[in-house]
NULO-662510 format. One line per 8 residues: number of its first residue (from 1); their letters; for each residue x, y, z of N, C-alpha, C. Coordinates in steps of 0.2 Angstrom, whole numbers. Example, Ala and Ser with C-alpha at 12.3 -4.5 7.8 and 13.67 -1.06 7.14 Angstrom:
# NULO-662510
1) as) 66,-28,39,62,-22,39,66,-16,39 | 64,-11,35,68,-5,36,64,0,39
//
This chain:
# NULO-662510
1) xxxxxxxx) -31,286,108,-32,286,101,-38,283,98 | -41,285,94,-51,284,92,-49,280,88 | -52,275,85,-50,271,77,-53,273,73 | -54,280,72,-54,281,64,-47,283,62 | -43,287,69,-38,290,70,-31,285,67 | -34,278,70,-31,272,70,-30,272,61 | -34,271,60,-35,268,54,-32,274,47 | -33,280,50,-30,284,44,-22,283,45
9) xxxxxxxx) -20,279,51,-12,281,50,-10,275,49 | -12,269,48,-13,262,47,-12,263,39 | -18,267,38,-17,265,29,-14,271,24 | -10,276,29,-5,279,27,3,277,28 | 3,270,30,11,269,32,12,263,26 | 19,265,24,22,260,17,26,258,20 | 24,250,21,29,246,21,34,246,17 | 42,246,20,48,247,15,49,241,10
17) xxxxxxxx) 53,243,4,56,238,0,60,235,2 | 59,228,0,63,224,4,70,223,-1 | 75,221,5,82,224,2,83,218,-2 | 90,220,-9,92,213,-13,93,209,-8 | 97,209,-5,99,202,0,95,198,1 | 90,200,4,81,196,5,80,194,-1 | 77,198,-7,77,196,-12,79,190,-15 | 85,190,-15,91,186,-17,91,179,-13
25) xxxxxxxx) 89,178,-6,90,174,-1,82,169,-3 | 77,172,-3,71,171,-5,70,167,-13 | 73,171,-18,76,167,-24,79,160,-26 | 83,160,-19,88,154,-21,84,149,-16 | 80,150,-11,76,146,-7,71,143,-12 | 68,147,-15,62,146,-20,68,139,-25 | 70,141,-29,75,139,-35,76,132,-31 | 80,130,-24,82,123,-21,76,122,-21
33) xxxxxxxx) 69,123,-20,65,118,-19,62,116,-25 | 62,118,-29,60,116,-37,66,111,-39 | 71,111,-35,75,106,-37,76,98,-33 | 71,97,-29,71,92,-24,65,89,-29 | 68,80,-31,62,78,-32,53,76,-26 | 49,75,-30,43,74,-25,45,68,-22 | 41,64,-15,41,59,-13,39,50,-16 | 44,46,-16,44,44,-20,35,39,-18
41) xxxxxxxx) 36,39,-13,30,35,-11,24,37,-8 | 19,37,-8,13,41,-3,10,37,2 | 8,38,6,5,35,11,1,30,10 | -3,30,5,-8,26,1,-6,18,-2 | 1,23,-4,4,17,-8,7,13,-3 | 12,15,2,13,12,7,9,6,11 | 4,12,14,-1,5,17,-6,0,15 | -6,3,7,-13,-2,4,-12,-9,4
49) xxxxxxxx) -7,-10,4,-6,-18,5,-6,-22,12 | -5,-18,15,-6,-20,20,-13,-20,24 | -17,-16,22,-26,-15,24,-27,-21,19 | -27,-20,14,-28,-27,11,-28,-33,12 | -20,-37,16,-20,-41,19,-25,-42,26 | -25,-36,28,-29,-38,34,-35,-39,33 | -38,-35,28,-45,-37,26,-45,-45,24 | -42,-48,21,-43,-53,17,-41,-57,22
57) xxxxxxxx) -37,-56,30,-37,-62,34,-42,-62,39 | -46,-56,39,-53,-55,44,-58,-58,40 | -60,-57,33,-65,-61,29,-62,-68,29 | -59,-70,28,-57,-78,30,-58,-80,37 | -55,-80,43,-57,-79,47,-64,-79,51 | -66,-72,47,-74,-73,47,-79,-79,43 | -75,-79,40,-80,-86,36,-79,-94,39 | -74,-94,40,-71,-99,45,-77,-102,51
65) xxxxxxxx) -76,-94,54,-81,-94,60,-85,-96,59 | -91,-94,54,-98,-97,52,-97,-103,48 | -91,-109,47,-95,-114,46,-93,-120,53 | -88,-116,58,-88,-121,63,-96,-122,69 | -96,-128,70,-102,-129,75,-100,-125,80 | -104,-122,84,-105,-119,90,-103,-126,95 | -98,-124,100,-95,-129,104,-103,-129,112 | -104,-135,111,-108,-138,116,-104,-137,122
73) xxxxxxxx) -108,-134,128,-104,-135,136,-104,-142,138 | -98,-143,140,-98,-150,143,-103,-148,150 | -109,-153,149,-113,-154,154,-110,-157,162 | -106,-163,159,-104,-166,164,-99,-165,169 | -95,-160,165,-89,-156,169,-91,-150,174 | -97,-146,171,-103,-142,176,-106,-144,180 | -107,-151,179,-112,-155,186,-106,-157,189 | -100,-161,189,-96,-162,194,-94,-156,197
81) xxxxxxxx) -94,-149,193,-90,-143,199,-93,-143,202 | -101,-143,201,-106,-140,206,-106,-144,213 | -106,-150,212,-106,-155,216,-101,-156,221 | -94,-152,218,-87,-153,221,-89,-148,227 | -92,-141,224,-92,-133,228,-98,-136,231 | -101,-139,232,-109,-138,236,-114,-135,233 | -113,-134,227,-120,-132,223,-125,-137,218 | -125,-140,221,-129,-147,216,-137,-143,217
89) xxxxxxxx) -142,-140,221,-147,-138,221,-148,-133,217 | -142,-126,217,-143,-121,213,-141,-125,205 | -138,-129,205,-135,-133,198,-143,-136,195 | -145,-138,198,-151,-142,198,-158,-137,197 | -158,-132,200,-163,-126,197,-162,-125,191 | -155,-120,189,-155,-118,184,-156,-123,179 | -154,-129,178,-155,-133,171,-164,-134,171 | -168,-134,178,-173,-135,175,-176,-129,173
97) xxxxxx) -175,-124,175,-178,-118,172,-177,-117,164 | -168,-119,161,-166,-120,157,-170,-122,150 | -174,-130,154,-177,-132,150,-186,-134,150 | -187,-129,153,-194,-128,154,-194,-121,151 | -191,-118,150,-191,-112,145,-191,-112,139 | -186,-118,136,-184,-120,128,-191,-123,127
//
């Protein structure tokens, strides 16, 4: 079959009318749903307070952060480890590199 062939019989064929029952069935499905209220709540509404509170304990939090001092290394807890494991020489490089850089 060629498709021009296709297409004349395509656009000679009448879909039948659809019966009252369908009609009728289609009718009363339309009709129940105009009778459901909409949702009471949206998603929007749901979560917004809750993004809110998380914002507002990450901004606090974050502010927090930046007024506390930077915790200094215990120095002298680093030189005993080294000293316990056998690295008092590499302990001893790094800190002078440490501060012959600064």
């Amino acid at each position: 079959m060629k498709d021009t062939e296709l297409n004349h019989r395509l656009n000679a064929y009448q879909a039948p009318e659809p019966s009252e029952l369908l009609k009728a069935r289609i009718l009363k499905a339309a009709a129940s749903k105009d009778k459901i209220p909409p949702a009471q709540s949206s998603f929007s509404k749901r979560f917004m307070p809750i993004a809110a509170s998380l914002i507002a304990i990450c901004a606090v939090s974050f502010g927090l952060m930046q007024t506390q001092d930077p915790v200094e290394p215990d120095v002298t807890a680093w030189q005993e480890a080294a000293l316990d494991l056998g690295f008092e020489d590499v302990y001893d490089w790094v800190e002078a590199e440490e501060t012959s850089s600064q």
